[in-house]
C-alpha beads as a LAMMPS data file, in Angstrom:
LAMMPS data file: protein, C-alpha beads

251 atoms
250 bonds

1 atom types
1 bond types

-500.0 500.0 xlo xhi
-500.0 500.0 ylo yhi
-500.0 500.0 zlo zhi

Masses

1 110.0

Atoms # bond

1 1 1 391.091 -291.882 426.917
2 1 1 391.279 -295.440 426.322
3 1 1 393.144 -295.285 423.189
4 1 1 395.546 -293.361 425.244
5 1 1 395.912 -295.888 428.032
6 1 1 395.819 -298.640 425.903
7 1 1 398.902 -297.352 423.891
8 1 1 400.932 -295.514 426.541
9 1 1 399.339 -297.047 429.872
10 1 1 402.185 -299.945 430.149
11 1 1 404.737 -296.779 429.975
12 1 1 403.217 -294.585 432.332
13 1 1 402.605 -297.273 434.936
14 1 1 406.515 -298.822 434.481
15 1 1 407.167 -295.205 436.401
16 1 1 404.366 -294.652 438.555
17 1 1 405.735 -292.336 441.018
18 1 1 407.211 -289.892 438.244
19 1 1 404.276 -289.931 436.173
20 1 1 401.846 -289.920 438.952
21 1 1 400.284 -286.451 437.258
22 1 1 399.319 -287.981 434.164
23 1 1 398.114 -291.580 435.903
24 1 1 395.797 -290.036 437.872
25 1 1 394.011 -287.474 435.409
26 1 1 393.755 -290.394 432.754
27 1 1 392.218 -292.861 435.202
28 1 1 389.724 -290.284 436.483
29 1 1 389.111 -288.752 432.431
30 1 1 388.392 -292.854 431.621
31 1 1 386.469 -293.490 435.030
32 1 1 383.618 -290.416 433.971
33 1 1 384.019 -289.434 430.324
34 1 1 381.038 -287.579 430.394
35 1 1 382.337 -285.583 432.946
36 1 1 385.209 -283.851 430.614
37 1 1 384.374 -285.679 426.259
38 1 1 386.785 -283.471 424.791
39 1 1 390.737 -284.623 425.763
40 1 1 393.924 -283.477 424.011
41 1 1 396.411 -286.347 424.368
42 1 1 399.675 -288.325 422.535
43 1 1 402.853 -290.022 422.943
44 1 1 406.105 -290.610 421.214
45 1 1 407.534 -293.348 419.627
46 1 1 411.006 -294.833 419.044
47 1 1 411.785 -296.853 416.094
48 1 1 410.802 -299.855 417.410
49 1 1 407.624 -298.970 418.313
50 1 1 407.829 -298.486 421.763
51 1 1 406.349 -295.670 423.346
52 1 1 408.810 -293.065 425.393
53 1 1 407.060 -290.260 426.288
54 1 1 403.276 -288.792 426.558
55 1 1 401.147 -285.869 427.385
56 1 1 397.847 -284.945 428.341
57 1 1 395.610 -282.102 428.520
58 1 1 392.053 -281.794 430.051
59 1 1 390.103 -278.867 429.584
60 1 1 390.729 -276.142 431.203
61 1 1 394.233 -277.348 432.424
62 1 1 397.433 -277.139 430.949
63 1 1 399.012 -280.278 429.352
64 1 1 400.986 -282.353 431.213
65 1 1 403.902 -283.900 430.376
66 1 1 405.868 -287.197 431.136
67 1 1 409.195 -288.379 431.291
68 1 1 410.596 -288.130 427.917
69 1 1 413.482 -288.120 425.614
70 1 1 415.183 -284.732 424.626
71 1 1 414.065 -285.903 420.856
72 1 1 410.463 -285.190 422.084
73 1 1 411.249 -281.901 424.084
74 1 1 412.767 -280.310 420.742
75 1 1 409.570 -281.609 418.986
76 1 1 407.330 -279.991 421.557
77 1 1 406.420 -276.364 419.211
78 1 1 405.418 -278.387 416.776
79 1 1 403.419 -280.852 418.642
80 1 1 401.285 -278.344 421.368
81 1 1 402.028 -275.204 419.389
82 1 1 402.141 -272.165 421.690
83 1 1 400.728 -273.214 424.920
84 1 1 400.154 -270.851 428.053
85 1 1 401.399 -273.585 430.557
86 1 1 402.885 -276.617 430.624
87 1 1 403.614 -278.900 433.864
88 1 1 406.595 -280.713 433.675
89 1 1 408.932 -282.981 435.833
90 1 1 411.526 -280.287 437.385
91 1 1 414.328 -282.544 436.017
92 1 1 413.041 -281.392 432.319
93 1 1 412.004 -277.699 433.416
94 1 1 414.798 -275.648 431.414
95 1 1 415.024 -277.869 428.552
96 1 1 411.302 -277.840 428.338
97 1 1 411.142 -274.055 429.111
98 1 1 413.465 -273.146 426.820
99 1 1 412.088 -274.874 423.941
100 1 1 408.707 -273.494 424.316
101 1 1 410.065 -269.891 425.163
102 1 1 408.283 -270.746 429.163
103 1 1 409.477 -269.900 432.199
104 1 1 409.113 -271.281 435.701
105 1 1 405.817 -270.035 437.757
106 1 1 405.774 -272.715 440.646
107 1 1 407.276 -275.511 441.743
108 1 1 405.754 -278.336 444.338
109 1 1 407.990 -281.197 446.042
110 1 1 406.315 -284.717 445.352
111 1 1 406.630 -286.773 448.504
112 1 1 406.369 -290.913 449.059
113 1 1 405.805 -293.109 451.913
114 1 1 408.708 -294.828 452.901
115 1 1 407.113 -296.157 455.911
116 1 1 403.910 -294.802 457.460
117 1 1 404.872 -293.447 461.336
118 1 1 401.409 -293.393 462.956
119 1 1 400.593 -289.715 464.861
120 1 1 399.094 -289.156 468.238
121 1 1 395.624 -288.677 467.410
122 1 1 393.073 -286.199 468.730
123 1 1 389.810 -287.564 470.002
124 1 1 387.858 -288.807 467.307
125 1 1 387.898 -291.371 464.548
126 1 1 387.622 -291.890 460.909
127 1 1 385.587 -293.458 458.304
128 1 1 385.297 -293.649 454.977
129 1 1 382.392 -290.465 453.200
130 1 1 379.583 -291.446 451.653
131 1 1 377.240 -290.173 449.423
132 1 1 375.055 -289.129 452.166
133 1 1 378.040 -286.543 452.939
134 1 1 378.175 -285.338 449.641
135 1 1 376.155 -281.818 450.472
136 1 1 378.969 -281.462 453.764
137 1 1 381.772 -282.276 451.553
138 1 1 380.409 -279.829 448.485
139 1 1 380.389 -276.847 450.965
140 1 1 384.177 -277.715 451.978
141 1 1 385.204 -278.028 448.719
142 1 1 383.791 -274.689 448.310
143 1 1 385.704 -273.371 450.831
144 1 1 388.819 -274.549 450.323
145 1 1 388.521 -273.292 446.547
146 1 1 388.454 -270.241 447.945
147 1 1 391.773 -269.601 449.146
148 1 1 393.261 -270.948 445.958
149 1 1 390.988 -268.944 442.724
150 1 1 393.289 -269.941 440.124
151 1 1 393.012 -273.749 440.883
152 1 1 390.740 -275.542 438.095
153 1 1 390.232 -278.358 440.350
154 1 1 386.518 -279.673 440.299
155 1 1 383.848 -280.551 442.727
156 1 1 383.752 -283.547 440.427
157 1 1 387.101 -284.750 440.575
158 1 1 387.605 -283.678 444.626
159 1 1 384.537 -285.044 445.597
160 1 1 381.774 -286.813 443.665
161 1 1 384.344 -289.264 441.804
162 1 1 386.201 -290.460 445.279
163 1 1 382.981 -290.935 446.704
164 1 1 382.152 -293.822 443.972
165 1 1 385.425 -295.557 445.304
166 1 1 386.127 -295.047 449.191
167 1 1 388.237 -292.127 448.425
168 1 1 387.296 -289.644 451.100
169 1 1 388.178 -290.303 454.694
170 1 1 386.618 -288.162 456.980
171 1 1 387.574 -287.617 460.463
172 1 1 384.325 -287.226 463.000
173 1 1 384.643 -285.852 466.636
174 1 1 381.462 -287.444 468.584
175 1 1 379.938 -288.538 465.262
176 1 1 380.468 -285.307 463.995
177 1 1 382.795 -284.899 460.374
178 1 1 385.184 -282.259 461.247
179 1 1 387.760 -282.862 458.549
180 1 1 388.469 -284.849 455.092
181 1 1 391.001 -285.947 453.090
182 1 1 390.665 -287.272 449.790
183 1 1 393.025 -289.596 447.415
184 1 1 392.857 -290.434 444.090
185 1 1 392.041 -293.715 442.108
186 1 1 394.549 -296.621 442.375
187 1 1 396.509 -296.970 439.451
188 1 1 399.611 -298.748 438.548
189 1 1 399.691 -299.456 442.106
190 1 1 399.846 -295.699 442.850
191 1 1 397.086 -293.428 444.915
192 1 1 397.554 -289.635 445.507
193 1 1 396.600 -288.027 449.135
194 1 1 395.015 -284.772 447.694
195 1 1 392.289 -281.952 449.338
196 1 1 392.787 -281.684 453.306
197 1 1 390.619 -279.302 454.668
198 1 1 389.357 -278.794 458.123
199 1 1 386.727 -275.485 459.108
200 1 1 387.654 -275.298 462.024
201 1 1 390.774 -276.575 463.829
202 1 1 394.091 -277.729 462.020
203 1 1 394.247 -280.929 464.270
204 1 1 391.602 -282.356 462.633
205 1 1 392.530 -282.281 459.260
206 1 1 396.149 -284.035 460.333
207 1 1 394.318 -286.590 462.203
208 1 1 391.918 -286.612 458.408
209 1 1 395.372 -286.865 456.379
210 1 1 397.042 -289.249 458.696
211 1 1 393.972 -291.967 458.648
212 1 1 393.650 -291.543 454.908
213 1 1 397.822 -292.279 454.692
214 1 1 397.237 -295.201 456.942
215 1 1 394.249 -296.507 454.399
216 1 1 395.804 -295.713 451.308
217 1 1 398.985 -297.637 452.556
218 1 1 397.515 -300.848 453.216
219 1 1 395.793 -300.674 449.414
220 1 1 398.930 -299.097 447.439
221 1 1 402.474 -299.887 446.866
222 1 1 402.920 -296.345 446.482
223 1 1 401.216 -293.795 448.448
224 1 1 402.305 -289.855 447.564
225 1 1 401.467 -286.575 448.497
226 1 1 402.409 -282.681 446.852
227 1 1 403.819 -280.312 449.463
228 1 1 406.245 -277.797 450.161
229 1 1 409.697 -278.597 451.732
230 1 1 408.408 -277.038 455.311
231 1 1 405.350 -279.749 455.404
232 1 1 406.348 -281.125 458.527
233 1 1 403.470 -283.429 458.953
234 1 1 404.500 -285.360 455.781
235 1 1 408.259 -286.317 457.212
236 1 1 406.560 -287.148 460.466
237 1 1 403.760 -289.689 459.365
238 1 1 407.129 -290.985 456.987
239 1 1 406.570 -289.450 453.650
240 1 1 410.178 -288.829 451.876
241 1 1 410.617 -286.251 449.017
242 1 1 411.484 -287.495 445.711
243 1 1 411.072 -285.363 442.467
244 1 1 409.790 -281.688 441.848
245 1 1 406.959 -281.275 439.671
246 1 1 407.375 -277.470 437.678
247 1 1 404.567 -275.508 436.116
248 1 1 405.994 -273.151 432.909
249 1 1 404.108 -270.631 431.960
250 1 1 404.461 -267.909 429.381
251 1 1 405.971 -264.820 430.624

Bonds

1 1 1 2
2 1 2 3
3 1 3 4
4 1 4 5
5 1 5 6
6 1 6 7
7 1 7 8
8 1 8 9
9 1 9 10
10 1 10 11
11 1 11 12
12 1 12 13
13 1 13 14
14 1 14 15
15 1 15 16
16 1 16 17
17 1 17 18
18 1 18 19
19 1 19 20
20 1 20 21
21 1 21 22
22 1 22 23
23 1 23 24
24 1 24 25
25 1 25 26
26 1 26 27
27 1 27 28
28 1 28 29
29 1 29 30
30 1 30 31
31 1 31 32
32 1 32 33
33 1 33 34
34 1 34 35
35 1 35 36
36 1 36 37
37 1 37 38
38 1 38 39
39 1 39 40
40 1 40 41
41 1 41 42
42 1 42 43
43 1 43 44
44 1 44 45
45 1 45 46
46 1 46 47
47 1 47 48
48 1 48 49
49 1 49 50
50 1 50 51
51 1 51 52
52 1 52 53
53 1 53 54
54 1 54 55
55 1 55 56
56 1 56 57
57 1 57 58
58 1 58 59
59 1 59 60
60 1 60 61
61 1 61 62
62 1 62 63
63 1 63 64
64 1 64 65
65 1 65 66
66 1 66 67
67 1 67 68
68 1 68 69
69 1 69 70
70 1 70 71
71 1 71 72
72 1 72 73
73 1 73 74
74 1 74 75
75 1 75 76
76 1 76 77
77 1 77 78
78 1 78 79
79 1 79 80
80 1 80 81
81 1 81 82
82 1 82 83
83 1 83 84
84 1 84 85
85 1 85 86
86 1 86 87
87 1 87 88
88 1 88 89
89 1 89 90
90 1 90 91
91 1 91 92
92 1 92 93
93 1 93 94
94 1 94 95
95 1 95 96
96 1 96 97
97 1 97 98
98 1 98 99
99 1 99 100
100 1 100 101
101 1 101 102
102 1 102 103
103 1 103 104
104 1 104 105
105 1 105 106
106 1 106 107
107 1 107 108
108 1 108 109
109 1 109 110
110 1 110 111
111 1 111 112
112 1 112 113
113 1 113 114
114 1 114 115
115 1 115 116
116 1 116 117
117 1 117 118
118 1 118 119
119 1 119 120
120 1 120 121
121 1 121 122
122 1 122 123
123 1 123 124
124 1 124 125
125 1 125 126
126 1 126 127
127 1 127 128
128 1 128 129
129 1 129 130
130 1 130 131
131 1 131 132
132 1 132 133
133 1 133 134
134 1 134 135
135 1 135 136
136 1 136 137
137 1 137 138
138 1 138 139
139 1 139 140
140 1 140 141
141 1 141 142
142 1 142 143
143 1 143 144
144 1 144 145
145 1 145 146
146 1 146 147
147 1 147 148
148 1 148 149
149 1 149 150
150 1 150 151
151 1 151 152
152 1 152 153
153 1 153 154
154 1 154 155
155 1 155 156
156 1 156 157
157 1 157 158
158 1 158 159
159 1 159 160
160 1 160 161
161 1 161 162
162 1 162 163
163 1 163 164
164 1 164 165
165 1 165 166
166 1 166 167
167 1 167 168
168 1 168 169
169 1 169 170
170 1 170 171
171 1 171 172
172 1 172 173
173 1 173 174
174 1 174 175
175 1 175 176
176 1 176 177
177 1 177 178
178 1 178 179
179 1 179 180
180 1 180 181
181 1 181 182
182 1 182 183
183 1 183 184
184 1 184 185
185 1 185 186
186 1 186 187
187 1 187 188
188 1 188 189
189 1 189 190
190 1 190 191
191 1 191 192
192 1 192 193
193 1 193 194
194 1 194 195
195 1 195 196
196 1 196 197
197 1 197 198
198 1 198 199
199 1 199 200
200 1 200 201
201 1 201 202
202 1 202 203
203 1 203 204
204 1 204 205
205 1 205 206
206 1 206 207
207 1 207 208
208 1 208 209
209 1 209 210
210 1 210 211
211 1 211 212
212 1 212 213
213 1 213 214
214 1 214 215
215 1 215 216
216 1 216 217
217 1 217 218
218 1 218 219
219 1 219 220
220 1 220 221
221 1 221 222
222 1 222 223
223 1 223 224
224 1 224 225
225 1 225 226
226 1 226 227
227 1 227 228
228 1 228 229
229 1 229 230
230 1 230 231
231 1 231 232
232 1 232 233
233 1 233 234
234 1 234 235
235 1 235 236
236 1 236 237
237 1 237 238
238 1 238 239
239 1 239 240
240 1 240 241
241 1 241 242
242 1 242 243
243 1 243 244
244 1 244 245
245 1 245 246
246 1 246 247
247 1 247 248
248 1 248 249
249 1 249 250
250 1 250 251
């Protein structure tokens, strides 16, 4: 993973927001490289040397892919051969489909804040989890894997990596955690709001992903969240869609 970063990192990070897939997967793949040795990764070059597009695929993901030229999308067979899945930004979807005989599965809006709108909280506060929350925050993940059984994410990428860097803000009624939210690394002066889960009452977890907005604004240039166009909370706290992110899949 660092000879990745170190040739296409300076690419990537020139377009944060678009390529905020790939950002965050390589910083976490570098940060524990025990976690997940075996990486399938590359770039394109023009003739100058300079790189202008990349990919990368952890295990047990599909590859994901960033902006690039059409020269690279008609080189794609060739390159990942014939892949199950592919996520792509929605602006390449049917170029991308088409050349590797895909077709559209899902499609998620990528949101940034333009300017964080603080909520009416409900009694309570936040802090940041630590690892004495781990077990708490285990059993949540748990949960909340449940309702999605094709998602590959992992306990160590939702929860034991954030807790190494602040990552987790948890939102405690009478010193009680009653909902988290997590983000990812900062990179390229990007973080990701990811996993919001409350057990027990959908209040909390707002009040969770507001505070962890409010934090990851005052630490990022760009803070940015996946969600579907009816996500009201997102346009209330501020958050603005930009881009569509597409998973292809074979039919």
């Amino acid at each position: 993973m660092h000879s990745f970063l170190a040739v296409a990192g300076d690419f990537l990070g020139a377009h944060p927001v678009e390529h905020t897939a790939l950002l965050t997967e390589a910083a976490y793949l570098q940060a524990r490289p025990s976690v997940a040795p075996d990486q399938l990764y590359g770039w394109w070059l023009d003739p100058s040397g300079a790189v202008t597009g990349a990919f990368l695929q952890a295990p047990a993901h599909p590859p994901i892919l960033s902006l690039v030229p059409p020269s690279a999308i008609s080189e794609l067979p060739g390159v990942l051969g014939s892949v199950e899945a592919i996520g792509v930004d929605g602006r390449f979807a049917d170029a991308v489909a088409g050349a590797l005989e895909l077709r559209e599965r899902s499609r998620i809006t990528l949101y940034r804040l333009a300017e964080f709108v603080p909520p009416t909280y409900p009694p309570g506060q936040a802090r940041v989890a630590v690892a004495a929350d781990r077990e708490l925050l285990l059993s949540w993940f748990h949960a909340l894997m449940a309702a999605y059984p094709g998602d590959p994410s992992e306990a160590a990428y939702v929860v034991d990596d954030p807790l190494t860097y602040g990552g987790i803000t948890l939102w405690e009624r009478d010193g009680t955690p009653v909902a988290m939210a997590g983000r990812s690394r900062l990179a390229a002066g990007m973080v990701r709001l990811s996993a919001v889960y409350a057990p027990a009452d959908s209040a909390h977890a707002e009040a969770a992903f507001a505070a962890a907005t409010s934090a990851a604004a005052s630490l990022a240039e760009h803070v940015l969240v996946f969600g579907s166009t009816e996500d009201s909370q997102s346009g209330e706290l501020g958050y603005k869609p930009v881009l569509d992110r597409v998973m292809l899949a074979r039919p």
